[in-house]
C-alpha positions in Angstrom: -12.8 -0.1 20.5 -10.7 1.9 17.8 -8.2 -1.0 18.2 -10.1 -3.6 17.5 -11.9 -2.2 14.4 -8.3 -1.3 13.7 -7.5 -5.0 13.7 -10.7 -6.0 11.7 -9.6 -3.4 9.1 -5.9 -4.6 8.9 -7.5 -8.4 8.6 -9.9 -7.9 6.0 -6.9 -6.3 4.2 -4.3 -9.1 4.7 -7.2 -11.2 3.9 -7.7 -9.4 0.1 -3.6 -9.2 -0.8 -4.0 -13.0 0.1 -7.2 -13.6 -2.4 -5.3 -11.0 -5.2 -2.0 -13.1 -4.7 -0.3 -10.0 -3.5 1.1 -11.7 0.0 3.4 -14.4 0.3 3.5 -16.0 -2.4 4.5 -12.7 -4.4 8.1 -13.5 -2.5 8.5 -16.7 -4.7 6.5 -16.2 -7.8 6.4 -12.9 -10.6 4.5 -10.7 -8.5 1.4 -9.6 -10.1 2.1 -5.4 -9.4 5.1 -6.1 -11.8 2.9 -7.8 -14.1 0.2 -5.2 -14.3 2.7 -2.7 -15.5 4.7 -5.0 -17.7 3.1 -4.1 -21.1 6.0 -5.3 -23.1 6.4 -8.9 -21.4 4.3 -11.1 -18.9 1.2 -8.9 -18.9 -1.8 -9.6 -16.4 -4.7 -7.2 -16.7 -6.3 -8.6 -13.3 -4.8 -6.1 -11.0 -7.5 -3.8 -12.9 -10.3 -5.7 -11.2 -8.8 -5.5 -7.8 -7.9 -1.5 -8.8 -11.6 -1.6 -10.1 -13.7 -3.3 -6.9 -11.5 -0.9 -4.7 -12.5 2.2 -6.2 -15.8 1.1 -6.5 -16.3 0.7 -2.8 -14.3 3.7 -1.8 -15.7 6.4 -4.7 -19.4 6.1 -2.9 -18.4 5.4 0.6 -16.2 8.4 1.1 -18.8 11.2 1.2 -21.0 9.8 3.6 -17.9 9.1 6.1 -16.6 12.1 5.9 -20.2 14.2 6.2 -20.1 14.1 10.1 -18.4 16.6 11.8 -15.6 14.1 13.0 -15.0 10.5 13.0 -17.2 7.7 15.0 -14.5 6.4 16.7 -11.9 9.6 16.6 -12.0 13.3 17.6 -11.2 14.1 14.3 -10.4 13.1 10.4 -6.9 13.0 9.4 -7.0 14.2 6.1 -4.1 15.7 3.8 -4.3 18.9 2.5 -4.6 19.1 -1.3 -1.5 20.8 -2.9 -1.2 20.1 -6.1 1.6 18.3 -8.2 4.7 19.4 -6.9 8.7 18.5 -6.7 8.1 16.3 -3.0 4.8 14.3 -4.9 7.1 13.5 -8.1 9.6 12.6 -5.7 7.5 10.3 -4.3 6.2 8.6 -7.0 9.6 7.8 -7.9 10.5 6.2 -5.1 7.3 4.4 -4.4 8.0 3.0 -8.3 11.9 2.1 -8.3 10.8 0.1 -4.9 8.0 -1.3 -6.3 10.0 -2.3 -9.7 13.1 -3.5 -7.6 11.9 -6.0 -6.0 8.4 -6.2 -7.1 6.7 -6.1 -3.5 4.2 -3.1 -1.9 4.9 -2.2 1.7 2.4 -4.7 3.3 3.4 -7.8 1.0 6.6 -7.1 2.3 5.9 -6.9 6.1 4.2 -10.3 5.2 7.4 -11.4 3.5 9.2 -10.3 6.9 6.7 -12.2 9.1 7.1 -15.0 7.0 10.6 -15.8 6.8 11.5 -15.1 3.3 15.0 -14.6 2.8 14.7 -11.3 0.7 12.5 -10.1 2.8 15.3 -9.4 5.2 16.8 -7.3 2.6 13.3 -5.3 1.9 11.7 -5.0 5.3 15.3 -3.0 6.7 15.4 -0.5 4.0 12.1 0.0 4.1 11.6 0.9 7.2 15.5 2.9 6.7 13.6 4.9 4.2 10.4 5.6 5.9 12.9 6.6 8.9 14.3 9.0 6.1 11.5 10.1 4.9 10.2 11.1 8.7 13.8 13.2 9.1 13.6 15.3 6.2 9.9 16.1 6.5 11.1 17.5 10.3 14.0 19.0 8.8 
């Protein structure tokens, strides 16, 4: 059961980068994350409603999931620890923005881009993974 409403969940969420223009079509046109951020040039303010509807939905809807003493379909929630601001989370945020300003994709865009046969997606979706793979190693290490 947890895989299929895993599926629905991963749907629904293919289905909204496809409506926001995030998908596919980000491989071959300005991508609009680029956009958003791009105060000094081709600025487009709608990312803010899609940033907007998100938060709207998730701000409510978190306290009443996570009141039960574990999940519906799970033993348990998997939630992070708060720590704070520290060296590893700026770290982080760097990378996530230098590959996000490189080649102007998020992580599932790209895996579309990859499914899809772009041609630099098979530059993206390798060091990608390569630095999730990174990531996993020093974490352990």
């Amino acid at each position: 059961m947890a895989a299929v409403v895993g599926a629905l969940c991963g749907m629904v969420s293919g289905v909204g980068f496809l409506l926001s223009r995030f998908s596919c079509r980000s491989w071959r046109t300005p991508p609009n994350g680029l956009n958003f951020i791009d105060i000094a040039g081709n600025r487009d303010p709608s990312l803010a409603f899609v940033l907007a509807g998100a938060t709207g939905i998730t701000t409510p809807g978190c306290r009443p999931v996570l009141r039960p003493s574990h999940p519906v379909l799970g033993d348990r929630f998997a939630l992070t620890p708060a720590r704070g601001v520290d060296a590893r989370l700026i770290g982080k945020a760097v990378l996530f923005g230098v590959g996000l300003g490189d080649p102007g994709v998020l992580p599932r865009p790209g895996m579309d881009g990859i499914t899809s046969g772009v041609a630099r997606a098979v530059v993206f979706g390798p060091a990608m993974l390569a630095g999730r793979g990174a990531g996993q190693g020093l974490r352990k290490g």
